[in-house]
PDB file of N, CA, C, O and CB in Angstrom:
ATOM      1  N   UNK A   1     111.328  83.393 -13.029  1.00  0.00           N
ATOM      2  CA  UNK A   1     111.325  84.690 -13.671  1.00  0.00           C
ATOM      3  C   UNK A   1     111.251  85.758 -12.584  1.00  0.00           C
ATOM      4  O   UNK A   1     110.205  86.027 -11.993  1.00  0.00           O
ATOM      5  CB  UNK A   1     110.142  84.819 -14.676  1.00  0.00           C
ATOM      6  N   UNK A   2     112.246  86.259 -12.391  1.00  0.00           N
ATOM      7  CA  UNK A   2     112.453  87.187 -10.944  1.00  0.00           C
ATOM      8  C   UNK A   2     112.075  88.462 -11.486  1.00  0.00           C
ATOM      9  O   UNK A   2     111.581  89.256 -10.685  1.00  0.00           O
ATOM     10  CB  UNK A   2     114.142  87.277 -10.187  1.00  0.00           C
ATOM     11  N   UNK A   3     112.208  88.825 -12.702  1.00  0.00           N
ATOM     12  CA  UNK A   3     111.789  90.452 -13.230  1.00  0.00           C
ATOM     13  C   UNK A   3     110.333  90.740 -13.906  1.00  0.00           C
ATOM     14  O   UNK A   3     109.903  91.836 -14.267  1.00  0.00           O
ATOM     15  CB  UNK A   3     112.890  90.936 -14.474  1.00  0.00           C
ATOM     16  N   UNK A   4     109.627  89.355 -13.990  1.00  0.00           N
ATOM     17  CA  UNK A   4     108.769  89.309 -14.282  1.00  0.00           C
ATOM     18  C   UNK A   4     107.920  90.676 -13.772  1.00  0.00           C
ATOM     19  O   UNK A   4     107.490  91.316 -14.732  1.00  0.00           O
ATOM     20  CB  UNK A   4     108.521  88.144 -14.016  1.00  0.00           C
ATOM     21  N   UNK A   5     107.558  91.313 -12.314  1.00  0.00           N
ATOM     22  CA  UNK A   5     107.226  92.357 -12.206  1.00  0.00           C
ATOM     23  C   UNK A   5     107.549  93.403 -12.760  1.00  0.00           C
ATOM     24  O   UNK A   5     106.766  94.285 -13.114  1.00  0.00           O
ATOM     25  CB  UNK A   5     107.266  92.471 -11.447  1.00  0.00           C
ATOM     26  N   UNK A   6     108.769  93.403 -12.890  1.00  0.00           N
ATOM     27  CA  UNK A   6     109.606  94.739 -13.387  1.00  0.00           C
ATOM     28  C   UNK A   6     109.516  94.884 -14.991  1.00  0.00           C
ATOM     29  O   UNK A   6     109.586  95.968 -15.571  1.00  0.00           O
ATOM     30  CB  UNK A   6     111.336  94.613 -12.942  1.00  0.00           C
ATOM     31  N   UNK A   7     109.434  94.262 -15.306  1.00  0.00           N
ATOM     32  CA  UNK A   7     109.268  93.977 -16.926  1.00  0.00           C
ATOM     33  C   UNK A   7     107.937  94.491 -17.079  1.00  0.00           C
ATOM     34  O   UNK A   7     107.772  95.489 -17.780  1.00  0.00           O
ATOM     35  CB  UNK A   7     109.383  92.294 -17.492  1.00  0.00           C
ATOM     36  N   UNK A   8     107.099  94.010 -16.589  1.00  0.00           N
ATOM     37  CA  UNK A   8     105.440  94.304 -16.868  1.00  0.00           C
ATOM     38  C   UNK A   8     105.504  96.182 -16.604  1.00  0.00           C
ATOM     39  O   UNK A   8     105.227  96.929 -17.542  1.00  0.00           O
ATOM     40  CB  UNK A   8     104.113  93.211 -15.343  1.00  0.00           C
ATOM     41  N   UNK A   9     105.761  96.540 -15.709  1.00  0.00           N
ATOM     42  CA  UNK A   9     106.044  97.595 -15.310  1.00  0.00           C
ATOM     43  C   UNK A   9     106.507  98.851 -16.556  1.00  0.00           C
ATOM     44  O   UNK A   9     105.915  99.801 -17.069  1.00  0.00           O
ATOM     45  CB  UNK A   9     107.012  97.202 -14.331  1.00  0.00           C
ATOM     46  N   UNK A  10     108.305  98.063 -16.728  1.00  0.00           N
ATOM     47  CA  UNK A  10     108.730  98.930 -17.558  1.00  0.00           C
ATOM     48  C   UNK A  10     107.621  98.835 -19.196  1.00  0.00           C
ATOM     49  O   UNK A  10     107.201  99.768 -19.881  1.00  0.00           O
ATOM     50  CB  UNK A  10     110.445  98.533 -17.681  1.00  0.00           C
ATOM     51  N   UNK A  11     107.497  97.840 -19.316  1.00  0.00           N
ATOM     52  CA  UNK A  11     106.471  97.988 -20.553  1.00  0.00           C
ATOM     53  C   UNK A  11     105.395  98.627 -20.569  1.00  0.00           C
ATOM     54  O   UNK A  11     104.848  99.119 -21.556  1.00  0.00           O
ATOM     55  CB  UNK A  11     106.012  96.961 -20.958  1.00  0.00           C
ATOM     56  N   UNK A  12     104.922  98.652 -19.081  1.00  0.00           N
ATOM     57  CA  UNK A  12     103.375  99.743 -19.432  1.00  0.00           C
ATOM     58  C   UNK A  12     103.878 101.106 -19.258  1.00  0.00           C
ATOM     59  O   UNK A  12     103.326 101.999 -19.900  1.00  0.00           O
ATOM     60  CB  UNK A  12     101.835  99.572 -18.177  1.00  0.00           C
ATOM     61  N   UNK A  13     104.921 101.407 -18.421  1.00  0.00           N
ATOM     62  CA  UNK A  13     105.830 102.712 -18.845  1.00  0.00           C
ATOM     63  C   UNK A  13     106.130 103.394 -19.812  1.00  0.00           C
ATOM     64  O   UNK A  13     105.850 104.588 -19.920  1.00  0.00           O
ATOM     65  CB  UNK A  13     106.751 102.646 -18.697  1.00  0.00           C
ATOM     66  N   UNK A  14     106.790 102.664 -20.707  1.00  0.00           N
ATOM     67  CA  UNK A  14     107.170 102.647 -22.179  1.00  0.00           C
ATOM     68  C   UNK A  14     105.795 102.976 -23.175  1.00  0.00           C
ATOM     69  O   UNK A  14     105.932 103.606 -24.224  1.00  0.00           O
ATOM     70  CB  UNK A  14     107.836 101.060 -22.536  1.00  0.00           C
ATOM     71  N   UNK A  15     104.238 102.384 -22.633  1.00  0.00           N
ATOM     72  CA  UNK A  15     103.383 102.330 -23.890  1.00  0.00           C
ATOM     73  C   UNK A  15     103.176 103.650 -23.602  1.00  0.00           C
ATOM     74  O   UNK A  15     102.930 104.372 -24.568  1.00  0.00           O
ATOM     75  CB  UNK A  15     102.051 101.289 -24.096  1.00  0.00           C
ATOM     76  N   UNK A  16     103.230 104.354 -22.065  1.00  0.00           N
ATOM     77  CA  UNK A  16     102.598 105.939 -21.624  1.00  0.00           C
ATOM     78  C   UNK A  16     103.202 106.777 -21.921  1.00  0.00           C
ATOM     79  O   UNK A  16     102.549 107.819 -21.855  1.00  0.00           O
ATOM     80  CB  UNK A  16     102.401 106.341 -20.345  1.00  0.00           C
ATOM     81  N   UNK A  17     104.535 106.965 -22.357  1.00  0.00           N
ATOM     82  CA  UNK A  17     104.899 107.831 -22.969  1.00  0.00           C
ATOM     83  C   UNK A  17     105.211 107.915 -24.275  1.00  0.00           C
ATOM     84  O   UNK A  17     105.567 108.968 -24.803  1.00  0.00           O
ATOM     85  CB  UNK A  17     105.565 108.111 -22.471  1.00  0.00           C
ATOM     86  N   UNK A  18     105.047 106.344 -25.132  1.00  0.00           N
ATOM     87  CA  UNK A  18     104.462 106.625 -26.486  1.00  0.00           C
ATOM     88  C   UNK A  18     103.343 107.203 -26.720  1.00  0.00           C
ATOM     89  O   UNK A  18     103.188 107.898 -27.724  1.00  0.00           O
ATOM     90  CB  UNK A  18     104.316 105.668 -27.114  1.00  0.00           C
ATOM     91  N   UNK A  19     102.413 107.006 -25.846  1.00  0.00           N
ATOM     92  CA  UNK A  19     101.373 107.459 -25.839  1.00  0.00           C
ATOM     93  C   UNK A  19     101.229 109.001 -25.856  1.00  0.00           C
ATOM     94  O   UNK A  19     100.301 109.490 -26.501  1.00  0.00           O
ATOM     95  CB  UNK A  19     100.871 106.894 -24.930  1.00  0.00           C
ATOM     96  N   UNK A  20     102.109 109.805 -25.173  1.00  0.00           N
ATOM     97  CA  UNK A  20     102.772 111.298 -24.934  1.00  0.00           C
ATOM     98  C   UNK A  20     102.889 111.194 -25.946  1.00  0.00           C
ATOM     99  O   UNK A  20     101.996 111.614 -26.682  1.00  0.00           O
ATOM    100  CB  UNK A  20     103.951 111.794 -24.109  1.00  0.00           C
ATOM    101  N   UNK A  21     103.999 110.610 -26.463  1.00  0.00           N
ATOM    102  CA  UNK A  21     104.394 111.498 -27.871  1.00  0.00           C
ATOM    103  C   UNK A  21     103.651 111.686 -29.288  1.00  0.00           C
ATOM    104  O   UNK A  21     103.798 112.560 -30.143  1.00  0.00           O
ATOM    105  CB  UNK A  21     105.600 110.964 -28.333  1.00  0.00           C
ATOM    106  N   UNK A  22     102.668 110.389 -29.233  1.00  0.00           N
ATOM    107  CA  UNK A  22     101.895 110.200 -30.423  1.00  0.00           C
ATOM    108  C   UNK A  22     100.722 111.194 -30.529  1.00  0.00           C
ATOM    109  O   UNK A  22     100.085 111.461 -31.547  1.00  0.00           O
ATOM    110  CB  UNK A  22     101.388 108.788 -30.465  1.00  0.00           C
ATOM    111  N   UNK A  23     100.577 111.628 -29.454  1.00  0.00           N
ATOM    112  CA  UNK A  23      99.351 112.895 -29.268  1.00  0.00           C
ATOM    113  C   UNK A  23      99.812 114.294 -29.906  1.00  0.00           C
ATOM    114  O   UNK A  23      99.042 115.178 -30.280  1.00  0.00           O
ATOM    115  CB  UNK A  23      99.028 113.265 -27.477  1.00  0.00           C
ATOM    116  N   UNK A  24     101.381 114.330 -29.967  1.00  0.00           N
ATOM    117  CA  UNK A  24     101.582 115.508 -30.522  1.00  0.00           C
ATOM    118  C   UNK A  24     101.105 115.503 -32.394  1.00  0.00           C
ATOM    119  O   UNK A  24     100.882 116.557 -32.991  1.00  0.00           O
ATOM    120  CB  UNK A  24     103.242 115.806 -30.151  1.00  0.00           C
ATOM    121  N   UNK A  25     101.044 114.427 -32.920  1.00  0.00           N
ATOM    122  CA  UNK A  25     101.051 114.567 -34.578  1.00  0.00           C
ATOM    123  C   UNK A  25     101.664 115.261 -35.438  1.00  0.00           C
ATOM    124  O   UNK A  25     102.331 116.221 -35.052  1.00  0.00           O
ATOM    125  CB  UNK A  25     100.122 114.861 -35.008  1.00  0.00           C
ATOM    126  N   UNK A  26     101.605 115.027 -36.421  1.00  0.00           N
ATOM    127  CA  UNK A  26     102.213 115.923 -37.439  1.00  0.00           C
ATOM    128  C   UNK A  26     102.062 116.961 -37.868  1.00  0.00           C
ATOM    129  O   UNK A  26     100.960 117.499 -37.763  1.00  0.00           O
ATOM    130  CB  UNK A  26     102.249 115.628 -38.232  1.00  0.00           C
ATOM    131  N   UNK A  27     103.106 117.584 -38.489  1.00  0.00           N
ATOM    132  CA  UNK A  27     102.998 118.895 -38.786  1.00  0.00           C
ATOM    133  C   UNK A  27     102.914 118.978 -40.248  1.00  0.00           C
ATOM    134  O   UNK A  27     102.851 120.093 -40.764  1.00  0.00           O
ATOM    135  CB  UNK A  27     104.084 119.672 -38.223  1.00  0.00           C
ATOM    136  N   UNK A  28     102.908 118.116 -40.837  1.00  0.00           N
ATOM    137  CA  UNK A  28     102.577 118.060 -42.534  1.00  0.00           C
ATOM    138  C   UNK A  28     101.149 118.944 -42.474  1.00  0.00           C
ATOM    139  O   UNK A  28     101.290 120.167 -42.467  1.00  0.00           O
ATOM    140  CB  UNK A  28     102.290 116.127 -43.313  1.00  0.00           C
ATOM    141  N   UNK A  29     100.181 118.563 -42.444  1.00  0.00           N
ATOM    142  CA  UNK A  29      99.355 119.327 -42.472  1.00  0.00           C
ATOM    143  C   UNK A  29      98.863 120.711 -42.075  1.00  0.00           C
ATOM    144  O   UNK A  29      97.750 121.132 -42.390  1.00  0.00           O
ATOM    145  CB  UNK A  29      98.953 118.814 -42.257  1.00  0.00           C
ATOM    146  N   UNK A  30     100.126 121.674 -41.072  1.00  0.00           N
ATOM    147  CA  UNK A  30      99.675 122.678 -40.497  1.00  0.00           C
ATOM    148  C   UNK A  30     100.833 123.164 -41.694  1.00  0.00           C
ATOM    149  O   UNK A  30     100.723 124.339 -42.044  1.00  0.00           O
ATOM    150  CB  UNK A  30      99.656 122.913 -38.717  1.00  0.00           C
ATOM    151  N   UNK A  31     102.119 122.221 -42.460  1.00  0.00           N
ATOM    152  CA  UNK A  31     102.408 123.272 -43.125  1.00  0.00           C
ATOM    153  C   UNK A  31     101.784 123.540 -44.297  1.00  0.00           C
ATOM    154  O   UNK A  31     101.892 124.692 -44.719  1.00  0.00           O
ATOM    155  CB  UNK A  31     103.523 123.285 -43.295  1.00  0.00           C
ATOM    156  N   UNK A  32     101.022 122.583 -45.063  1.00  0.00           N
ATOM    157  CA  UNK A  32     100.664 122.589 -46.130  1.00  0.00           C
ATOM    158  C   UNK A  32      99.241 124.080 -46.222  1.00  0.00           C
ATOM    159  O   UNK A  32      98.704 124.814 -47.052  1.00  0.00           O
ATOM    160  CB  UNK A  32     100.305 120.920 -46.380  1.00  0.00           C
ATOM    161  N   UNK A  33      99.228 123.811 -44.904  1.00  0.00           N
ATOM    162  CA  UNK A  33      97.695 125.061 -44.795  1.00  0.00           C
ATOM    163  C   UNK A  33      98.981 126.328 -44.744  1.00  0.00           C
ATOM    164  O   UNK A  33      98.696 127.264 -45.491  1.00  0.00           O
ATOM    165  CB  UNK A  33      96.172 124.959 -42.692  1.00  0.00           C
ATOM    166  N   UNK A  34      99.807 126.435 -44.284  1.00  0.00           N
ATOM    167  CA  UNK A  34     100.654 128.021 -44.402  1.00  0.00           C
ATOM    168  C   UNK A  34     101.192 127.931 -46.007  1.00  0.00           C
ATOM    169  O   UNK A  34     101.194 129.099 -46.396  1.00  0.00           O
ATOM    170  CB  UNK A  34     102.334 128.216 -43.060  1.00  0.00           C
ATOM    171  N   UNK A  35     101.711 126.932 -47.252  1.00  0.00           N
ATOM    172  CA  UNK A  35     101.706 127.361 -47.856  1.00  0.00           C
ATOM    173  C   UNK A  35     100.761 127.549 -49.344  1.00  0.00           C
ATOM    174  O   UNK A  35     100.514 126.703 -50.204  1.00  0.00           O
ATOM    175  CB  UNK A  35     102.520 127.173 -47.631  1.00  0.00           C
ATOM    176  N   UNK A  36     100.385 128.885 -49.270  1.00  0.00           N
ATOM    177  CA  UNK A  36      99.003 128.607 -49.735  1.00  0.00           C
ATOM    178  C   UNK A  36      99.838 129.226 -51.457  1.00  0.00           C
ATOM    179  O   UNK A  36      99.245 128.757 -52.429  1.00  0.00           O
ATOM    180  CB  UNK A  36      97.319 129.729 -48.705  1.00  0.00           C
ATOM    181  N   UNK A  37     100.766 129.935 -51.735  1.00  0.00           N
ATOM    182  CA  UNK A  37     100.912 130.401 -52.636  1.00  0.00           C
ATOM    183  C   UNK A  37     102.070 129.746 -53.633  1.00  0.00           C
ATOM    184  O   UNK A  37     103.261 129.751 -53.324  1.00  0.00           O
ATOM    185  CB  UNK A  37     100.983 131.544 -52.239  1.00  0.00           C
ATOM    186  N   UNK A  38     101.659 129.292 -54.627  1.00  0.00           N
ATOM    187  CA  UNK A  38     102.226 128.681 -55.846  1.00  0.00           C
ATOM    188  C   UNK A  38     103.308 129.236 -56.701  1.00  0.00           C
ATOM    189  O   UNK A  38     102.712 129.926 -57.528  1.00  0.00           O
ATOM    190  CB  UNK A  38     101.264 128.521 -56.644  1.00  0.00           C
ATOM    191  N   UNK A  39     104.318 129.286 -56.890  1.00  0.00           N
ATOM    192  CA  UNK A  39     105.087 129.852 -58.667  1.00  0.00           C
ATOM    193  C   UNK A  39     104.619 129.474 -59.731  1.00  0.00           C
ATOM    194  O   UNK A  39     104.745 128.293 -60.055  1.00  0.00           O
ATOM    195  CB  UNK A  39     106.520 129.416 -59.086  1.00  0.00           C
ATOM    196  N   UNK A  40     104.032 130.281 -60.452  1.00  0.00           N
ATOM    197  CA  UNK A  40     103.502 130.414 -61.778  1.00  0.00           C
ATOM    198  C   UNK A  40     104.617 129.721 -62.600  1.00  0.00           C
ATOM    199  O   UNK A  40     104.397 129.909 -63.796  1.00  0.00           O
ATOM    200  CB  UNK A  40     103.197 131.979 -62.214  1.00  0.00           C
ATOM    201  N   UNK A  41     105.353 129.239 -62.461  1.00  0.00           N
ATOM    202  CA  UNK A  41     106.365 129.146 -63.328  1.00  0.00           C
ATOM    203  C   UNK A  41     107.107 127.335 -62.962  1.00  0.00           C
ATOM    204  O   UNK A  41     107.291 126.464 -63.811  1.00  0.00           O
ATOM    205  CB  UNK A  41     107.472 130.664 -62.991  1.00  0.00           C
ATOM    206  N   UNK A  42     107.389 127.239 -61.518  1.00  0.00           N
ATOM    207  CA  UNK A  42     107.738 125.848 -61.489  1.00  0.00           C
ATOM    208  C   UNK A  42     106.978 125.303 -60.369  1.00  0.00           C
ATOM    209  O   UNK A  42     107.441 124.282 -59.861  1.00  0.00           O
ATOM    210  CB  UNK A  42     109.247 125.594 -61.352  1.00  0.00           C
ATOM    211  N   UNK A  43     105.721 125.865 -59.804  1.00  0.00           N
ATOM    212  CA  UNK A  43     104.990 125.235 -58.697  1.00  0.00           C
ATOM    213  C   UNK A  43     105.421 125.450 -57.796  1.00  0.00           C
ATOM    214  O   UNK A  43     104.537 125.745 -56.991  1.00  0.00           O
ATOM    215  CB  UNK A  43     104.811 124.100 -58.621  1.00  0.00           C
ATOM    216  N   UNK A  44     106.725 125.502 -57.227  1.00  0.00           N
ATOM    217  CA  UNK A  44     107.035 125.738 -56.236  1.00  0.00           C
ATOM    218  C   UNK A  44     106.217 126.119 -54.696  1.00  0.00           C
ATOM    219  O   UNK A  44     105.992 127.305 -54.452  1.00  0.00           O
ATOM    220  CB  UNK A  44     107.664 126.416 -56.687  1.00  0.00           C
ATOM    221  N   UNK A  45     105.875 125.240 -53.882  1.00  0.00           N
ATOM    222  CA  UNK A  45     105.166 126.248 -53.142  1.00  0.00           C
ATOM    223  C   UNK A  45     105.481 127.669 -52.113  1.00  0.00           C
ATOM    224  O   UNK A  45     106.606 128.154 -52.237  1.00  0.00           O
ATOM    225  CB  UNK A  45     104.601 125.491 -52.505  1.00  0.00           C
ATOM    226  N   UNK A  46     104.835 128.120 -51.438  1.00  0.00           N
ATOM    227  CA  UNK A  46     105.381 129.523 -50.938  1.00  0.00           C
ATOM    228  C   UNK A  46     104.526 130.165 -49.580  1.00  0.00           C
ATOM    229  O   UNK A  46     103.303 130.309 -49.600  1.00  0.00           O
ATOM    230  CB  UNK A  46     105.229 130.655 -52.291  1.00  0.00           C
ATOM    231  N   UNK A  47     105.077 130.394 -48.826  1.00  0.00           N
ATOM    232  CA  UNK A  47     103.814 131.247 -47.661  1.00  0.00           C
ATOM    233  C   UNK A  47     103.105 131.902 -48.226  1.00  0.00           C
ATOM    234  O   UNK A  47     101.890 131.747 -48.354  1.00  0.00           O
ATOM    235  CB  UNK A  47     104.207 132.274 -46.564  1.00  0.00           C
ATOM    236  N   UNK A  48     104.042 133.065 -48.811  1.00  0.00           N
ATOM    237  CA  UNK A  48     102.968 134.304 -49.195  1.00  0.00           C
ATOM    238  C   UNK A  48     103.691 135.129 -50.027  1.00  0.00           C
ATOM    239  O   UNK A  48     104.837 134.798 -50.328  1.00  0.00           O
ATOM    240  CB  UNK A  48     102.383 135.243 -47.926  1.00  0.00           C
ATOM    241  N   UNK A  49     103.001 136.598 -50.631  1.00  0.00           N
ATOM    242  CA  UNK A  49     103.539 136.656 -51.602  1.00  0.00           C
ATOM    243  C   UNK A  49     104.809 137.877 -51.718  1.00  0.00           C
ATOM    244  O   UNK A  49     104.921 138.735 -52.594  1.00  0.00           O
ATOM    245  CB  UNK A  49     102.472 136.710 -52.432  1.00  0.00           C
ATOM    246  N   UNK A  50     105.362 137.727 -50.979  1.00  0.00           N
ATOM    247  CA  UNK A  50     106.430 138.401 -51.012  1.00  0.00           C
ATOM    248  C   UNK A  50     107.953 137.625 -51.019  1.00  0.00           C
ATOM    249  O   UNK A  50     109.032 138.040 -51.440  1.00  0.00           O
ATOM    250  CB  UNK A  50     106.230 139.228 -49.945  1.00  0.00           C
ATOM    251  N   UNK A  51     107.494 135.979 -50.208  1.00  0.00           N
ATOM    252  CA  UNK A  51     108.352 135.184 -51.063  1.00  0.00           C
ATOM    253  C   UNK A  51     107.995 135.047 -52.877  1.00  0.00           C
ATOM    254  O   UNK A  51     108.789 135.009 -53.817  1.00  0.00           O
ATOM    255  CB  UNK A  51     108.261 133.722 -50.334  1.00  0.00           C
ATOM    256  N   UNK A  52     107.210 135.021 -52.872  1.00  0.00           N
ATOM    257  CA  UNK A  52     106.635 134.469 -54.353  1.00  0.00           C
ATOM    258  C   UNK A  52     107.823 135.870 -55.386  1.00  0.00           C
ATOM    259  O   UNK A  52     108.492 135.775 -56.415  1.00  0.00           O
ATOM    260  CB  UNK A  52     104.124 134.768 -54.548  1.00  0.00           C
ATOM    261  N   UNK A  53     107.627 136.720 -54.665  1.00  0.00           N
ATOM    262  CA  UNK A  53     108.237 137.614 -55.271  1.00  0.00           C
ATOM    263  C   UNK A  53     109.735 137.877 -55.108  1.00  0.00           C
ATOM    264  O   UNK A  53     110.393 138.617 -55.840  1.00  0.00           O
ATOM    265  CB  UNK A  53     107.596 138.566 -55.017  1.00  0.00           C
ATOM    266  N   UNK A  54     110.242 137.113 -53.955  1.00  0.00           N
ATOM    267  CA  UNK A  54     111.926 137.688 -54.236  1.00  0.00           C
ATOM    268  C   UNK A  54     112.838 136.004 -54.917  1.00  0.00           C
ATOM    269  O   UNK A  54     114.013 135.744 -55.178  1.00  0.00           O
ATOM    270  CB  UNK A  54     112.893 138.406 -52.069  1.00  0.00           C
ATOM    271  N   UNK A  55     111.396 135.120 -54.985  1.00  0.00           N
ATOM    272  CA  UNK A  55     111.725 133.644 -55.525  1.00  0.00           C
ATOM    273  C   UNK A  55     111.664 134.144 -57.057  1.00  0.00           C
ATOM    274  O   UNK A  55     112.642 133.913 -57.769  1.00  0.00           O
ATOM    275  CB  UNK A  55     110.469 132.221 -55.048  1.00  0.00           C
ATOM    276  N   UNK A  56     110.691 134.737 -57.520  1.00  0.00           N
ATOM    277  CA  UNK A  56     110.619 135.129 -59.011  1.00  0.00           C
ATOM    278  C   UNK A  56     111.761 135.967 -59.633  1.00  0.00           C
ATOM    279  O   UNK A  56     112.265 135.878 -60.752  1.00  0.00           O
ATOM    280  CB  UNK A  56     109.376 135.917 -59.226  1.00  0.00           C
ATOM    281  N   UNK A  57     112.069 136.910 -58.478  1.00  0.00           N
ATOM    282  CA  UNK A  57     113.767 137.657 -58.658  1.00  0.00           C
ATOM    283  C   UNK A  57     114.711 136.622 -59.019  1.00  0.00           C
ATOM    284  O   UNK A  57     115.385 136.697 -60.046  1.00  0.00           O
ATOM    285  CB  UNK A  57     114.487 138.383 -57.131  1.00  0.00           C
ATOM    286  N   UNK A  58     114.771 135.748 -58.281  1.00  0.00           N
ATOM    287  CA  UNK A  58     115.977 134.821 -57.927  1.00  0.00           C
ATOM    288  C   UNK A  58     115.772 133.789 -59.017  1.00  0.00           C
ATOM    289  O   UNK A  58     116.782 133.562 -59.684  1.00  0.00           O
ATOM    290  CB  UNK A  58     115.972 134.129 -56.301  1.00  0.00           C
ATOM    291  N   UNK A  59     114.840 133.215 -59.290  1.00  0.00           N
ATOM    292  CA  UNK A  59     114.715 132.103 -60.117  1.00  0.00           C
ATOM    293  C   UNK A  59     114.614 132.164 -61.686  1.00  0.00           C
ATOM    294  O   UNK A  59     115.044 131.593 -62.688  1.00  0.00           O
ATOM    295  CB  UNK A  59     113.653 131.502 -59.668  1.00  0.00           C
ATOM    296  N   UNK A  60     113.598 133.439 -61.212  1.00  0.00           N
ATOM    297  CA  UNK A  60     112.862 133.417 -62.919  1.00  0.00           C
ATOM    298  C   UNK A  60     112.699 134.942 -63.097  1.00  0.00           C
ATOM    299  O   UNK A  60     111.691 135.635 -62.959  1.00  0.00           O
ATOM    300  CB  UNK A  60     111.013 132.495 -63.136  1.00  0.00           C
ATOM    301  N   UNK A  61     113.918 135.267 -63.429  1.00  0.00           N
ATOM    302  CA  UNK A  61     114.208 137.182 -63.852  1.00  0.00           C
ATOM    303  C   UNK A  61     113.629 137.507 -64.670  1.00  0.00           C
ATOM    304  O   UNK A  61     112.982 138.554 -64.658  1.00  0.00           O
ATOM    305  CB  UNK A  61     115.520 137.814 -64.351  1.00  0.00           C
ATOM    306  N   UNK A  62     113.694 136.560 -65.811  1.00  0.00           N
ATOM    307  CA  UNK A  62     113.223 137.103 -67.289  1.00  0.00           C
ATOM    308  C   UNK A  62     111.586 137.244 -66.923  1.00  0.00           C
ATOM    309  O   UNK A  62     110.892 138.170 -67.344  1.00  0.00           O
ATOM    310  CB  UNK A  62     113.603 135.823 -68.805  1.00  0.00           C
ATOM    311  N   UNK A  63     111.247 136.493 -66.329  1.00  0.00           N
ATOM    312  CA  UNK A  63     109.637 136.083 -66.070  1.00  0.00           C
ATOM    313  C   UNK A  63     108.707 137.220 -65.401  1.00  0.00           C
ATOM    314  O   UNK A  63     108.864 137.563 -64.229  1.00  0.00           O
ATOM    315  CB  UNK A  63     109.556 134.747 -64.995  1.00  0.00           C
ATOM    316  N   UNK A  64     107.778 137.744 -66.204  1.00  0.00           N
ATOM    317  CA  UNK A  64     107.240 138.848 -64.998  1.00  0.00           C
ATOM    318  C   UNK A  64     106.704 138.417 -63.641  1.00  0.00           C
ATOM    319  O   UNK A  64     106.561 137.210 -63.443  1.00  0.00           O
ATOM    320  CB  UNK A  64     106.048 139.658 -65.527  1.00  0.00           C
ATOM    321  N   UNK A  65     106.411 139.247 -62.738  1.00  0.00           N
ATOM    322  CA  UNK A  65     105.760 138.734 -61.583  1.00  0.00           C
ATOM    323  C   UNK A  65     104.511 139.205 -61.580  1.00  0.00           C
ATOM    324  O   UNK A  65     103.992 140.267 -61.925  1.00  0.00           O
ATOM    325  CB  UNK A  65     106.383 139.027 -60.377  1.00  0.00           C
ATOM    326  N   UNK A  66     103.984 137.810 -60.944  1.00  0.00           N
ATOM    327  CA  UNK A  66     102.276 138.251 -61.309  1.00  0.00           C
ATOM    328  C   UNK A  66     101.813 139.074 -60.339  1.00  0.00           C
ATOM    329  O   UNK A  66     102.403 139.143 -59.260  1.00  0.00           O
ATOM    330  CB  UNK A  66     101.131 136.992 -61.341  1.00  0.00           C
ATOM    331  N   UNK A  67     100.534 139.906 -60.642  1.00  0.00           N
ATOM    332  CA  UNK A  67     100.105 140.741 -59.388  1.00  0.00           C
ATOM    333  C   UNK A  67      99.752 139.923 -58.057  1.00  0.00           C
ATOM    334  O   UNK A  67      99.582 138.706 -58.126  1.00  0.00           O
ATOM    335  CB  UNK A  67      98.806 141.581 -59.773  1.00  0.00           C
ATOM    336  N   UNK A  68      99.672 140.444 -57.140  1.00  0.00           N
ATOM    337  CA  UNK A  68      98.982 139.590 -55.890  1.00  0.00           C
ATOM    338  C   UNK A  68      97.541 139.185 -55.793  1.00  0.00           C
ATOM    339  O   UNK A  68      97.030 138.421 -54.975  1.00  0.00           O
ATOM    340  CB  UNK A  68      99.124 140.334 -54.676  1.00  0.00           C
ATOM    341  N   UNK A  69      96.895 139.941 -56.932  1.00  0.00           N
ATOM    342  CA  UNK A  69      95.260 139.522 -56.847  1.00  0.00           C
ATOM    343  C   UNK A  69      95.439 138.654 -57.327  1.00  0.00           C
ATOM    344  O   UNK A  69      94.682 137.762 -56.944  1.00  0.00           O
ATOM    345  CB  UNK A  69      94.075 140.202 -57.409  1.00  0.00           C
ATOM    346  N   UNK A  70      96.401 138.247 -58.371  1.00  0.00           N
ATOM    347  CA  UNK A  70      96.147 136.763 -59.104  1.00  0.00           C
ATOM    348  C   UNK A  70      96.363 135.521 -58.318  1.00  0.00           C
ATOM    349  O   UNK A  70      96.077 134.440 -58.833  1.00  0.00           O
ATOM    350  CB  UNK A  70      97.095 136.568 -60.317  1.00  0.00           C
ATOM    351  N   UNK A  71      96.857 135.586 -57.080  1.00  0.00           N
ATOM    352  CA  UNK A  71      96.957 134.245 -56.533  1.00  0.00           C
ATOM    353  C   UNK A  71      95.121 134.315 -55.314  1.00  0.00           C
ATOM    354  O   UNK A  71      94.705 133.396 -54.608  1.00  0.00           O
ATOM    355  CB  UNK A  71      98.982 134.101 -55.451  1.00  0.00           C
ATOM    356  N   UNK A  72      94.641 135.345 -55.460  1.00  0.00           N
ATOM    357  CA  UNK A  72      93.327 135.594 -54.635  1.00  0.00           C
ATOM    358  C   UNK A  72      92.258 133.998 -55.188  1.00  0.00           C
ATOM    359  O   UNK A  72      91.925 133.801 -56.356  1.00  0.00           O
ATOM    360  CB  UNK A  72      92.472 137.536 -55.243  1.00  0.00           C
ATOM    361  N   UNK A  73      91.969 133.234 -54.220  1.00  0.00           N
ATOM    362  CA  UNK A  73      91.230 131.802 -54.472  1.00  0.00           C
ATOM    363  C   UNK A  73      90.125 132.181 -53.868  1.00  0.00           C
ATOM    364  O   UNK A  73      89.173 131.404 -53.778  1.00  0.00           O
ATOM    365  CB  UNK A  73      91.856 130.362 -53.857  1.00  0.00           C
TER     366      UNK A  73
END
């Protein structure tokens, strides 16, 4: 086995920069904390409320739009 060194090598190579990349994590959770605001109407979620409001234009015309205190938690 002549690569036997080289092999060992490239494999502990390979675990260190999985190792890099696995430290970064996901971003599911940093988006779920930005969208904090809901559609009254199909859930939809939303940053904030000025989407909430040109989504309620667009989606749901007939539908009033709720004030902004009402999404206040």
């Amino acid at each position: 086995m002549a690569r036997g060194a080289q092999k060992e090598q490239a494999r502990q190579k390979a675990q260190k920069e999985a190792a890099k990349r696995s430290k970064t994590g996901s971003q599911i959770t940093a988006r779920a904390a930005g969208l904090q605001f809901k559609c009254p109407k199909c859930f939809i979620a939303l940053a904030n409320y000025n989407l909430v409001v040109q989504h309620m234009e667009a989606k749901h015309p007939k539908e009033t739009i709720p004030s902004e205190s009402s999404f206040a938690t």
